[in-house]
Backbone as a chain_set.jsonl record, in Angstrom:
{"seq": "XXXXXXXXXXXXXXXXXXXXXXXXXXXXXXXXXXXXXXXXXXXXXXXXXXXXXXXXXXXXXXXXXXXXXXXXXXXXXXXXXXXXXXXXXXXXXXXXXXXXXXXXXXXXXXXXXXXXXXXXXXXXXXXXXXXXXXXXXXXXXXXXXXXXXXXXXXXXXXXXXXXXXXXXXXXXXXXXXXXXXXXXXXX", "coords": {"N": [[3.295, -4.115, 27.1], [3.136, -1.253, 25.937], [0.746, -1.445, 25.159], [-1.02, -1.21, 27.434], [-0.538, 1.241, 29.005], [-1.598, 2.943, 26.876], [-4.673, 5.258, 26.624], [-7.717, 4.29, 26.683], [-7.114, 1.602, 26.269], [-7.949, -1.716, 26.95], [-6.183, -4.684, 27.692], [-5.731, -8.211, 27.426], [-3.852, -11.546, 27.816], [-2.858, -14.074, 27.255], [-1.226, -17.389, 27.492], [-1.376, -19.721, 25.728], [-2.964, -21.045, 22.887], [-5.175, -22.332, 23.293], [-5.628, -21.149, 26.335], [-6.04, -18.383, 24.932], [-8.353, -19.15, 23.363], [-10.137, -19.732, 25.862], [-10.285, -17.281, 27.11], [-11.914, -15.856, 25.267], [-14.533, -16.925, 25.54], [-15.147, -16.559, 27.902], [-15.639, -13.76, 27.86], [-16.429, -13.089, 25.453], [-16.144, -11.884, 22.109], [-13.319, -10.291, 21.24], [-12.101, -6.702, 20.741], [-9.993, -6.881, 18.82], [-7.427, -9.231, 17.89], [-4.251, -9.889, 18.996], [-2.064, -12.3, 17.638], [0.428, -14.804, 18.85], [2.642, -16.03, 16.287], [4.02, -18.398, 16.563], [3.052, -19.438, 19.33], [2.386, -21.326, 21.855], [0.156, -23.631, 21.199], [-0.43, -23.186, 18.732], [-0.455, -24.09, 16.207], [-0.166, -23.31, 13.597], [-1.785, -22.174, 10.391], [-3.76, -23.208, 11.187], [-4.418, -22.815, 14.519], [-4.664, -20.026, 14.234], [-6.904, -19.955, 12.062], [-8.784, -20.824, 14.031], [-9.146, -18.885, 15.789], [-9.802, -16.881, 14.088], [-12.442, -17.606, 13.81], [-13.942, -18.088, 16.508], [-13.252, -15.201, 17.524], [-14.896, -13.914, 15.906], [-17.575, -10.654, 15.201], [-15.018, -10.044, 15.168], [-11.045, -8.746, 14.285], [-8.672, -10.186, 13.699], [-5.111, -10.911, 14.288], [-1.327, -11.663, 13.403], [1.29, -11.326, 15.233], [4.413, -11.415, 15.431], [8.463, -12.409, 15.407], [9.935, -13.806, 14.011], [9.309, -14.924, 10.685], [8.447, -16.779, 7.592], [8.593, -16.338, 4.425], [7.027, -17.751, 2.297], [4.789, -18.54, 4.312], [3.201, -15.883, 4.852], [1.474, -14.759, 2.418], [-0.235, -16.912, 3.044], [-1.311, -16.218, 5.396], [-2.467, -14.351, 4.915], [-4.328, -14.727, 3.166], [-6.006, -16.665, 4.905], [-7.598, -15.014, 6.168], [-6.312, -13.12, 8.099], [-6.013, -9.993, 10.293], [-3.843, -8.804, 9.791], [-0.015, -8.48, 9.802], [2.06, -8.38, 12.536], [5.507, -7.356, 13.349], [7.626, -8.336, 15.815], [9.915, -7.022, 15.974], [8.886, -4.398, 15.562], [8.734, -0.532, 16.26], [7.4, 1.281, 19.046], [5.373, 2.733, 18.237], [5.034, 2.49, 15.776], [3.93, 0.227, 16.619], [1.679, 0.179, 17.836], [0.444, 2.331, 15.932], [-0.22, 0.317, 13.735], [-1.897, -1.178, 15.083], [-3.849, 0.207, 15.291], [-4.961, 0.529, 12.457], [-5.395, -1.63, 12.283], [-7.644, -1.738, 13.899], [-9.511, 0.362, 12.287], [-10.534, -1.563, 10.563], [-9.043, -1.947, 8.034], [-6.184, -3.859, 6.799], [-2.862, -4.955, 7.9], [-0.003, -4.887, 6.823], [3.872, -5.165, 7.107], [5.686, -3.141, 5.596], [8.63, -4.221, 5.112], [7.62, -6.624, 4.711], [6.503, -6.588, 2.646], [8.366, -5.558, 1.131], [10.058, -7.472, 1.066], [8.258, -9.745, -0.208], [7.783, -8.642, -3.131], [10.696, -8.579, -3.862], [11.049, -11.026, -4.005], [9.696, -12.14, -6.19], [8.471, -12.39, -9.974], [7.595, -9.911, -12.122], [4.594, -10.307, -13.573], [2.898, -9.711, -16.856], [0.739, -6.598, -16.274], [-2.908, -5.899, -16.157], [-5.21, -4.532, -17.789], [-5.314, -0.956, -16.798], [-7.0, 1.866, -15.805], [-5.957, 5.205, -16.684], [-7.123, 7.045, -14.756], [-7.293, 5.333, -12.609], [-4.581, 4.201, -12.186], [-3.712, 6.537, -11.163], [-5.554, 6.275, -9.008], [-5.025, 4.1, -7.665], [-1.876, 4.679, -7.283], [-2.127, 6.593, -4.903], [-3.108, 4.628, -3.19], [-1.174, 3.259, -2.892], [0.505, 4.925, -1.354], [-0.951, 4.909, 1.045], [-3.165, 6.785, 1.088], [-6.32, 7.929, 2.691], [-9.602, 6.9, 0.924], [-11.792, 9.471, 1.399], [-9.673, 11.315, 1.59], [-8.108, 10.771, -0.976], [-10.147, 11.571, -2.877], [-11.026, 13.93, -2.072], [-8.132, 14.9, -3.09], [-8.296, 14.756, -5.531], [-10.228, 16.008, -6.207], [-12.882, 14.29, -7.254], [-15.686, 12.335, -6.78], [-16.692, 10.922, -3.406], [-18.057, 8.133, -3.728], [-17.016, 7.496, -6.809], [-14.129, 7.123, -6.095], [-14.837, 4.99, -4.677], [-15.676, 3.526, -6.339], [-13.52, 3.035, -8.397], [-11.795, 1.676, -7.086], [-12.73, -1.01, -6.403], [-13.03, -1.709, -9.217], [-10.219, -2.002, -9.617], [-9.196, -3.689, -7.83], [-10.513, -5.921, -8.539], [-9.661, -6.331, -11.169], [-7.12, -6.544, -10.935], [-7.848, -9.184, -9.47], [-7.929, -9.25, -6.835], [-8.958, -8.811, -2.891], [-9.038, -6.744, -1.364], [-8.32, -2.976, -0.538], [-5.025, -3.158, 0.311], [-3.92, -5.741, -0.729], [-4.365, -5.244, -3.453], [-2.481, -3.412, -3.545], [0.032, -4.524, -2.877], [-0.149, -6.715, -5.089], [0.019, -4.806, -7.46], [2.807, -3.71, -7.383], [3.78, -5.804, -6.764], [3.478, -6.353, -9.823], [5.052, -4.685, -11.202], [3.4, -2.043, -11.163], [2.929, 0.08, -9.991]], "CA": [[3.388, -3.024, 28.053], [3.371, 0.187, 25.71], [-0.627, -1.194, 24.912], [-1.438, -1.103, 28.713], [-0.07, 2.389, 28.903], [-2.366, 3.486, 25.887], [-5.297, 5.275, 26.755], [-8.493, 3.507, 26.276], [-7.387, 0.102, 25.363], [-7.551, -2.941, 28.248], [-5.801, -5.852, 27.321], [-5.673, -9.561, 28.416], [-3.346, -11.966, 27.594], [-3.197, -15.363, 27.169], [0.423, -18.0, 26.979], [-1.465, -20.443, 24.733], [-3.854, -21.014, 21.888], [-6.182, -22.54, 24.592], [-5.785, -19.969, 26.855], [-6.868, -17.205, 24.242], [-9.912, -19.268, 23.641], [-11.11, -19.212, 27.459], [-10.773, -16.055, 27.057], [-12.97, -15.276, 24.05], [-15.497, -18.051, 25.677], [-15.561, -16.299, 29.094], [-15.923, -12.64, 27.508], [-17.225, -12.75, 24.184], [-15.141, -11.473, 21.284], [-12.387, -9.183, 21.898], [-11.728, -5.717, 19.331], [-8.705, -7.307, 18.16], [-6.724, -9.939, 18.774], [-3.101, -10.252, 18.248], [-1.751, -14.199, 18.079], [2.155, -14.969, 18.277], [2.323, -17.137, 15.315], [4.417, -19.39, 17.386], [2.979, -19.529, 20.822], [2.211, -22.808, 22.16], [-0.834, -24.768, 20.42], [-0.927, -22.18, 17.898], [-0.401, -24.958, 15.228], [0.117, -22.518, 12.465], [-2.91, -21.586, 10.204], [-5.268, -23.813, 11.894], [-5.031, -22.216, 14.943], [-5.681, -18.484, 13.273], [-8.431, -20.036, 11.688], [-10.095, -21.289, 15.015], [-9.25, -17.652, 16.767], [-10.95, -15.83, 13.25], [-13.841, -18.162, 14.252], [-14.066, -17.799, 17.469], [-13.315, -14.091, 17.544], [-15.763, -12.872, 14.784], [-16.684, -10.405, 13.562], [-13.731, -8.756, 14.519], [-10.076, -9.088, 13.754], [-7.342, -11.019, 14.434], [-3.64, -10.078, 13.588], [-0.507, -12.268, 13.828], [2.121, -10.782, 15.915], [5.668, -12.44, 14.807], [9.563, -12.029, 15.558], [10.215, -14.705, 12.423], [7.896, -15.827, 9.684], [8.607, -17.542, 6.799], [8.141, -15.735, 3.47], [6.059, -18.581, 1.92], [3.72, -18.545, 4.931], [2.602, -14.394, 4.414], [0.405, -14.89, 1.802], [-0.974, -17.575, 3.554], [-1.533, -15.875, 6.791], [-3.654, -13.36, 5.022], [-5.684, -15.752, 2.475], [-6.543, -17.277, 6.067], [-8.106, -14.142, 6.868], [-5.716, -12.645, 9.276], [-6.22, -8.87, 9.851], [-2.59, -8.251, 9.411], [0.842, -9.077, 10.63], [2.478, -7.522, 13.196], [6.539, -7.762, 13.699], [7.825, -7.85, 17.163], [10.95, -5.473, 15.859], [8.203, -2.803, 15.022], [8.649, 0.298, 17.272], [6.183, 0.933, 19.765], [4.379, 3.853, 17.998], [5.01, 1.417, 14.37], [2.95, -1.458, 17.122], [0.269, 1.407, 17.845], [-0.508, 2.674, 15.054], [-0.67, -0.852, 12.966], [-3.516, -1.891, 16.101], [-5.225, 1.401, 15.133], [-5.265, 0.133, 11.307], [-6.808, -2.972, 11.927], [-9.115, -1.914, 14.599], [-10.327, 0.84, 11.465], [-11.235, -2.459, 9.413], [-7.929, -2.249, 7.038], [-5.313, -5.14, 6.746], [-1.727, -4.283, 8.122], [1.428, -5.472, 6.189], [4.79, -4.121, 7.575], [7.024, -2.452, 4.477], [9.522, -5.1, 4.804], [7.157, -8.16, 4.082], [6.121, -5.991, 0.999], [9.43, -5.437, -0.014], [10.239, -9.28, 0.548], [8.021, -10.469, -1.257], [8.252, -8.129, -4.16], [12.034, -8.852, -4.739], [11.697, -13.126, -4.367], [8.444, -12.698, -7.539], [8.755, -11.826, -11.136], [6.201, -9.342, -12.449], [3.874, -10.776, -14.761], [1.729, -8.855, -17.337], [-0.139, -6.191, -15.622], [-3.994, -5.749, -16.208], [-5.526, -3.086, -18.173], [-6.084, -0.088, -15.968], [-6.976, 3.268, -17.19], [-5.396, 6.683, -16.021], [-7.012, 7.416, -13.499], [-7.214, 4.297, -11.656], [-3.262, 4.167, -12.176], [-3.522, 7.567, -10.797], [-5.81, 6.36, -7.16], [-3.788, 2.836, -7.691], [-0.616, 5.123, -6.563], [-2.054, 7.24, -3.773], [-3.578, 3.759, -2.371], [-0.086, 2.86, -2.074], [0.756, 5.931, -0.378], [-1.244, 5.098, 2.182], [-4.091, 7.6, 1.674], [-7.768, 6.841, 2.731], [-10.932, 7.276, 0.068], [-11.764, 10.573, 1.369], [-8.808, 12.301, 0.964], [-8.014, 10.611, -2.444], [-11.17, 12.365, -3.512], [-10.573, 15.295, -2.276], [-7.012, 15.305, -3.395], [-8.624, 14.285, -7.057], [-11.419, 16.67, -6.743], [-13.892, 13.768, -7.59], [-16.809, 12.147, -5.69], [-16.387, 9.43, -2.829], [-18.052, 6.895, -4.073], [-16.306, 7.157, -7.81], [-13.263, 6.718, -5.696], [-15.184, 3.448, -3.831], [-15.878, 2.632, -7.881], [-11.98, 2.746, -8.58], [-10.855, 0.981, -5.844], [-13.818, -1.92, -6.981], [-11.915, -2.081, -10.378], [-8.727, -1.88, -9.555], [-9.182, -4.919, -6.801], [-11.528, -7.043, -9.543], [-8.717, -5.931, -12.473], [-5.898, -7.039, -10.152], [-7.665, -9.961, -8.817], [-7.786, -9.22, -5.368], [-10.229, -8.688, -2.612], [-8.882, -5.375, -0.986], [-7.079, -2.572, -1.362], [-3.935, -3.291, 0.565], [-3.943, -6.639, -1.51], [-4.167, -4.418, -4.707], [-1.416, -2.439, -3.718], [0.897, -5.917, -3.179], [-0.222, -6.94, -6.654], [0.207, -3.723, -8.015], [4.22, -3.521, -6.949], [4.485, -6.866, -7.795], [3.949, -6.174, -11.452], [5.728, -3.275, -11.443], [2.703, -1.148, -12.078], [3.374, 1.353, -9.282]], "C": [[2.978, -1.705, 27.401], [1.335, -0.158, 25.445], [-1.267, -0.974, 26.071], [-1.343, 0.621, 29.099], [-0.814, 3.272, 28.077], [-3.69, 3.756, 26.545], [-6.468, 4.347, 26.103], [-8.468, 2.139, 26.016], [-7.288, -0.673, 26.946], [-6.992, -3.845, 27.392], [-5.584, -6.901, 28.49], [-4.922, -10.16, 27.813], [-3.572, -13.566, 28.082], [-1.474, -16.352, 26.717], [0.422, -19.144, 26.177], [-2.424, -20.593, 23.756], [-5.17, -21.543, 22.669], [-6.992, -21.58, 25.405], [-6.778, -18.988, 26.463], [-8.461, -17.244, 23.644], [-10.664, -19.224, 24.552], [-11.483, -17.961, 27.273], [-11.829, -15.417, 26.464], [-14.511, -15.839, 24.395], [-16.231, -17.162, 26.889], [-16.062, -14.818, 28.613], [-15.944, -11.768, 26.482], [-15.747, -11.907, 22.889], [-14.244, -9.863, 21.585], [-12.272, -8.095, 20.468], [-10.931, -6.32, 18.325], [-8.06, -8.543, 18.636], [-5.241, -10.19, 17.96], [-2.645, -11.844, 18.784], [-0.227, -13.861, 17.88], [1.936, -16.188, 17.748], [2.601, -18.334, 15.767], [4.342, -20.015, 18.707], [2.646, -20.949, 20.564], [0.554, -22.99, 21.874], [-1.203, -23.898, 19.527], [-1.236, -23.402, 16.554], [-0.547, -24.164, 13.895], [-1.011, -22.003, 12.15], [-3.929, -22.445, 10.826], [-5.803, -23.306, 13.487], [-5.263, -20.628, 14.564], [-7.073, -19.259, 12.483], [-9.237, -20.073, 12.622], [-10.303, -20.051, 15.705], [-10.061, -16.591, 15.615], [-12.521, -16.32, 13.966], [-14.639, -17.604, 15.153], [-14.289, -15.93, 18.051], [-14.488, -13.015, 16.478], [-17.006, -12.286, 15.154], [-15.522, -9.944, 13.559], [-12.367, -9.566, 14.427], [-9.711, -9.875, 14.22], [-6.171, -11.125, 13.716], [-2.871, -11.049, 13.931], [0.798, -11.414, 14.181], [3.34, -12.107, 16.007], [7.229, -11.766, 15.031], [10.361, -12.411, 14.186], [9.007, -15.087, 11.54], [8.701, -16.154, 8.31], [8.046, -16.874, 5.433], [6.985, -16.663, 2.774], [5.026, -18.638, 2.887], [2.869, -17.024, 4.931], [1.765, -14.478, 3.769], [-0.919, -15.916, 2.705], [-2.029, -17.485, 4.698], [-2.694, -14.963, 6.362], [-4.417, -13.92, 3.986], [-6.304, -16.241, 3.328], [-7.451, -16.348, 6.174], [-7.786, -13.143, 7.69], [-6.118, -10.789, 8.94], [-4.776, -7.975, 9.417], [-1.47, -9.156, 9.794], [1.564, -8.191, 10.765], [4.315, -8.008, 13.382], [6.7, -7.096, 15.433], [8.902, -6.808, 17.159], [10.245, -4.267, 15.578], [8.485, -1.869, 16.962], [7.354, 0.579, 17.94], [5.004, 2.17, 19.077], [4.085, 3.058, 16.721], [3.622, 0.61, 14.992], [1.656, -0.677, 17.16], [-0.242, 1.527, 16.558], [-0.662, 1.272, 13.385], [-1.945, -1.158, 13.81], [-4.368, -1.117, 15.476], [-6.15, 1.233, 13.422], [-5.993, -0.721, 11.667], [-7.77, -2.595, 12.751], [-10.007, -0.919, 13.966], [-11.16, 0.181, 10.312], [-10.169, -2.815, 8.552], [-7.166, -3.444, 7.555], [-3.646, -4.919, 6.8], [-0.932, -4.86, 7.855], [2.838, -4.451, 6.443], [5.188, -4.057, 5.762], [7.991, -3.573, 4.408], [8.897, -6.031, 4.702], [7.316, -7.796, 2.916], [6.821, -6.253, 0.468], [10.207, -6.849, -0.107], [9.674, -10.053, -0.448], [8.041, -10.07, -2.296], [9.536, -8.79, -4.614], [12.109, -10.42, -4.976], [10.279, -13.471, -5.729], [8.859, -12.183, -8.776], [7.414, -11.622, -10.792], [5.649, -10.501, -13.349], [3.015, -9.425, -15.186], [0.591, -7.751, -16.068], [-1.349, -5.59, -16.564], [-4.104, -4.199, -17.351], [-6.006, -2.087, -17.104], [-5.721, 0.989, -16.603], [-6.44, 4.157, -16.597], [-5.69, 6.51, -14.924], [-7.422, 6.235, -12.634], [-5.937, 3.694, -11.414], [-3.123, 5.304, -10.727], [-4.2, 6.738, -8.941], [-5.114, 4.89, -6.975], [-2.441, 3.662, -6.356], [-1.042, 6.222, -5.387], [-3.107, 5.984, -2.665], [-2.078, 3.177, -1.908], [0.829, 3.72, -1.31], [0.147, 5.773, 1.168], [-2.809, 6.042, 2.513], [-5.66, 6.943, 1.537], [-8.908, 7.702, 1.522], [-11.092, 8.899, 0.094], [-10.634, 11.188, 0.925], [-8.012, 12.015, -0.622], [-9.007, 11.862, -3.379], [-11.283, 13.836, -3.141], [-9.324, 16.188, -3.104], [-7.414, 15.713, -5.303], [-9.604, 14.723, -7.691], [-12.808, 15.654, -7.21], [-14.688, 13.223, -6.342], [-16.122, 10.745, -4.88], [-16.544, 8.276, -3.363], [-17.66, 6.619, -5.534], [-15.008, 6.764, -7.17], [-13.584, 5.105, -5.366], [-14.814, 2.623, -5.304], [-14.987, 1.911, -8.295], [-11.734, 1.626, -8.047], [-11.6, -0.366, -6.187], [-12.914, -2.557, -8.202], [-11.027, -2.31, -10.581], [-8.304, -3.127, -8.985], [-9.452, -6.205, -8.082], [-10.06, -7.037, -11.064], [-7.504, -6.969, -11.429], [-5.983, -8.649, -9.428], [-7.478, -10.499, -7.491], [-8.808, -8.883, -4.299], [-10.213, -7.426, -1.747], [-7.464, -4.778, -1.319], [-5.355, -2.431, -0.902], [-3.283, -4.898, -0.467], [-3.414, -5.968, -2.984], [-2.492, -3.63, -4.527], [-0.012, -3.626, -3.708], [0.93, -6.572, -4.381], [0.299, -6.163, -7.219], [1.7, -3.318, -8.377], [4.564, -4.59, -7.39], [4.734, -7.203, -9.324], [3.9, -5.192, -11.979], [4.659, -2.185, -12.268], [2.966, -0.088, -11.331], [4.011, 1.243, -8.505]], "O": [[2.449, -0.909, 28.177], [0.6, 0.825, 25.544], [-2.347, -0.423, 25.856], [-2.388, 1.106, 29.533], [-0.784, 4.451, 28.431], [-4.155, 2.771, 27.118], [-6.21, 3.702, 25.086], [-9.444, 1.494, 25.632], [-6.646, -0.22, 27.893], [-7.365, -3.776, 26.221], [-5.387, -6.787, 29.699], [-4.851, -9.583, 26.728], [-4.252, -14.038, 28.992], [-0.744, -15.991, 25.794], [1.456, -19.704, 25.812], [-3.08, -19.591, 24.04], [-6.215, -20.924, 22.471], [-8.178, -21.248, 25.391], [-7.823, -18.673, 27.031], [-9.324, -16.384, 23.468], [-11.804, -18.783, 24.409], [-12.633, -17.523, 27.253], [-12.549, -14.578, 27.005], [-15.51, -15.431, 23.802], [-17.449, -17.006, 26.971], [-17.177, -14.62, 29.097], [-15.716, -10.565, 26.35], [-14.61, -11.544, 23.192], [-14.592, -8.762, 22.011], [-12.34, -8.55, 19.326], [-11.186, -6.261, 17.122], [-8.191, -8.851, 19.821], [-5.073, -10.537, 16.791], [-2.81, -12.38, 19.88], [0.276, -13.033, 17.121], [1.356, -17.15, 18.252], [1.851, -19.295, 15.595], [5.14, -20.818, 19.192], [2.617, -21.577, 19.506], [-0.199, -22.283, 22.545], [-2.42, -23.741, 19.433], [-2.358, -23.428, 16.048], [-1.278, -24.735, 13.085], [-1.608, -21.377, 13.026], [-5.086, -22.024, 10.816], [-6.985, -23.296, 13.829], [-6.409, -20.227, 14.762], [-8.202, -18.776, 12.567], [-10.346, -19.556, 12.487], [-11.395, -19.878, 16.245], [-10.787, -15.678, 16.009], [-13.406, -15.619, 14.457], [-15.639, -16.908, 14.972], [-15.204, -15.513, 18.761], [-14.705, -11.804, 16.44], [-17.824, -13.136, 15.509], [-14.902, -9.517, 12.586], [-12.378, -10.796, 14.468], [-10.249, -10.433, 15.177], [-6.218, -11.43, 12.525], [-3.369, -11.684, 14.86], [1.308, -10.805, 13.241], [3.239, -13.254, 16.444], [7.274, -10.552, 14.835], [11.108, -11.709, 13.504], [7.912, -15.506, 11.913], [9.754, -15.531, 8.175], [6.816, -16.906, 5.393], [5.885, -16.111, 2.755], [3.977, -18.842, 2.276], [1.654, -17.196, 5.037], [0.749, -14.257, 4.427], [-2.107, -15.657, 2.891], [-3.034, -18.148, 4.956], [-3.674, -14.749, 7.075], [-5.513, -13.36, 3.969], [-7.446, -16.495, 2.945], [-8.532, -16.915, 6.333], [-8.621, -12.323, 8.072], [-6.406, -10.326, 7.836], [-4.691, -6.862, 8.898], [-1.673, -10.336, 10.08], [1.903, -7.35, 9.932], [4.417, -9.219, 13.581], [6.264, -6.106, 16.02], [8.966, -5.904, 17.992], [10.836, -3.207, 15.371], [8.454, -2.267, 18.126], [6.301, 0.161, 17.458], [3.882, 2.324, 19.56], [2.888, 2.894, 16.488], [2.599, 0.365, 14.352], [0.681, -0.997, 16.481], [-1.224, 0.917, 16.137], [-1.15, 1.518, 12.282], [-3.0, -1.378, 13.215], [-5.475, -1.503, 15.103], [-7.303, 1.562, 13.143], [-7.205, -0.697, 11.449], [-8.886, -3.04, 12.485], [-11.131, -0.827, 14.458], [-11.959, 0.67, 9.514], [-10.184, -3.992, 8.191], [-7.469, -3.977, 8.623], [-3.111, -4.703, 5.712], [-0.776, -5.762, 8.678], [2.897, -3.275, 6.083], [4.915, -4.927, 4.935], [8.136, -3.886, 3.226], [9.731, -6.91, 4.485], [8.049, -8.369, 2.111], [6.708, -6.964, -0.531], [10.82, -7.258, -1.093], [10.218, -10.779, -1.281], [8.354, -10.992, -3.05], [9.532, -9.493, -5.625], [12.851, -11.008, -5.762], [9.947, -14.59, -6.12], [9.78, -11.375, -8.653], [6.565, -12.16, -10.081], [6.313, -11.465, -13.731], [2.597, -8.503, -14.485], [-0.145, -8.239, -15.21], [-1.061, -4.919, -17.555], [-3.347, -3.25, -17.553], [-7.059, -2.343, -16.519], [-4.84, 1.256, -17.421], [-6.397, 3.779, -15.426], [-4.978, 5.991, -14.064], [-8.131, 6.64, -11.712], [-5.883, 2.772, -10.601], [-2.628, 5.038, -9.632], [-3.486, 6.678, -7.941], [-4.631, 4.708, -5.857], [-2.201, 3.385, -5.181], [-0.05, 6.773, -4.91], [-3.692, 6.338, -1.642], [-1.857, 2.729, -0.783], [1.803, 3.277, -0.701], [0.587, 6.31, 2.185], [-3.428, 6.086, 3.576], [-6.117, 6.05, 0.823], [-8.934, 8.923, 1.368], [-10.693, 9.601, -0.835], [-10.645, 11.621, -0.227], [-7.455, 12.901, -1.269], [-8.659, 12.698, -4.213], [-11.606, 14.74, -3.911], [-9.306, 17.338, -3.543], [-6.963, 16.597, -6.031], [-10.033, 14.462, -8.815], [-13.815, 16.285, -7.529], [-14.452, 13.541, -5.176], [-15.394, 9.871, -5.35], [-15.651, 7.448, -3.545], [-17.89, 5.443, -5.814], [-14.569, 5.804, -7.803], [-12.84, 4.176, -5.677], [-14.1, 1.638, -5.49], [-15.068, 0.715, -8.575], [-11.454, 0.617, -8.694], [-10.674, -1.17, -6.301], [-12.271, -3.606, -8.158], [-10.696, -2.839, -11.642], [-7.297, -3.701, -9.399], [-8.699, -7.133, -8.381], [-9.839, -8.046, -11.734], [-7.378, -8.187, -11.564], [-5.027, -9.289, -8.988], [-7.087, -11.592, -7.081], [-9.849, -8.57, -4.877], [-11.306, -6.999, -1.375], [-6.399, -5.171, -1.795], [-4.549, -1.776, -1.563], [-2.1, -4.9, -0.806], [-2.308, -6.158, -3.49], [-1.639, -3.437, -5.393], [0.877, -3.495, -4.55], [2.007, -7.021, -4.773], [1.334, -6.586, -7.735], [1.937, -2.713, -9.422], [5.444, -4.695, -8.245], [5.591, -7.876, -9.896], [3.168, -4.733, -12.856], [4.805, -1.663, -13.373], [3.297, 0.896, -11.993], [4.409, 2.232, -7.89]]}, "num_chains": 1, "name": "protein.A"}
């Protein structure tokens, strides 16, 4: 309801994993798509895999009341563009859509801090100053530009960072990095 209410956006809905494929069949890939992990023929990651498929190039988010700490990682090694809780507030549900439909990968604060407390750190990576330094305003939240402004240096030495920091950490973006990053207690 509060996305119907939102300027600009239409939404359609769908009450099974079926369903949400007619949909995508009859009118081509949708901006976004949020899945309830548990709807009916969702069948866990296999159907998110068939709705990345189906839906590409663009996203597709899992929208969840419960999930399973061992399945999180999983959900976003699949590909997923995020995951959404159904306890998020409605401006929390907004402005996570608005993340993924900018390209980023949306993890609430309390997965983070779940899975942080059930891992031991391990060894963290060599990273140098200042990639410690845009390390901790990536987990702030702030985007490229304003890193580089904040840091006085050029955009794409920021892009550079963020390159190193991912490849150092082992990861393939930088919300990823920043889940690594916490997990071995580097920031």
């Amino acid at each position: 309801m509060y996305l119907t209410r939102t300027a600009n956006i239409t939404v359609s809905t769908a009450n099974t994993l079926d369903a949400a494929s007619r949909l995508i069949a009859e009118n081509g890939p949708f901006s976004a798509i949020l899945l309830d992990y548990h709807m009916p023929g969702m069948s866990g990651l296999e159907g998110l895999e068939r709705m990345i498929r189906e839906n590409t190039p663009d996203p597709v988010a899992i929208i969840t009341g419960t999930l399973q700490q061992s399945t999180v990682q999983d959900i976003i090694s699949t590909g997923a563009a995020g995951i959404i809780l159904k306890t998020s507030s409605a401006r929390t549900f907004g402005n996570a859509i608005r993340f993924i439909l900018s390209g980023e990968q949306y993890i609430p604060m309390e997965i983070v801090q779940d899975t942080l407390s059930r891992k031991t750190a391990d060894p963290a990576p060599l990273l140098s100053e200042r990639e410690i330094e845009v390390l901790a305003r990536l987990a702030r939240g702030q985007p490229n530009k304003i890193i580089a402004d904040d840091m006085k240096i050029a955009l794409p030495t920021v892009k550079m960072h963020v390159t190193a920091i991912c490849r150092k950490l082992r990861v393939h973006n930088r919300t990823q990095a920043v889940i690594a990053a916490r997990e071995r207690g580097i920031c």
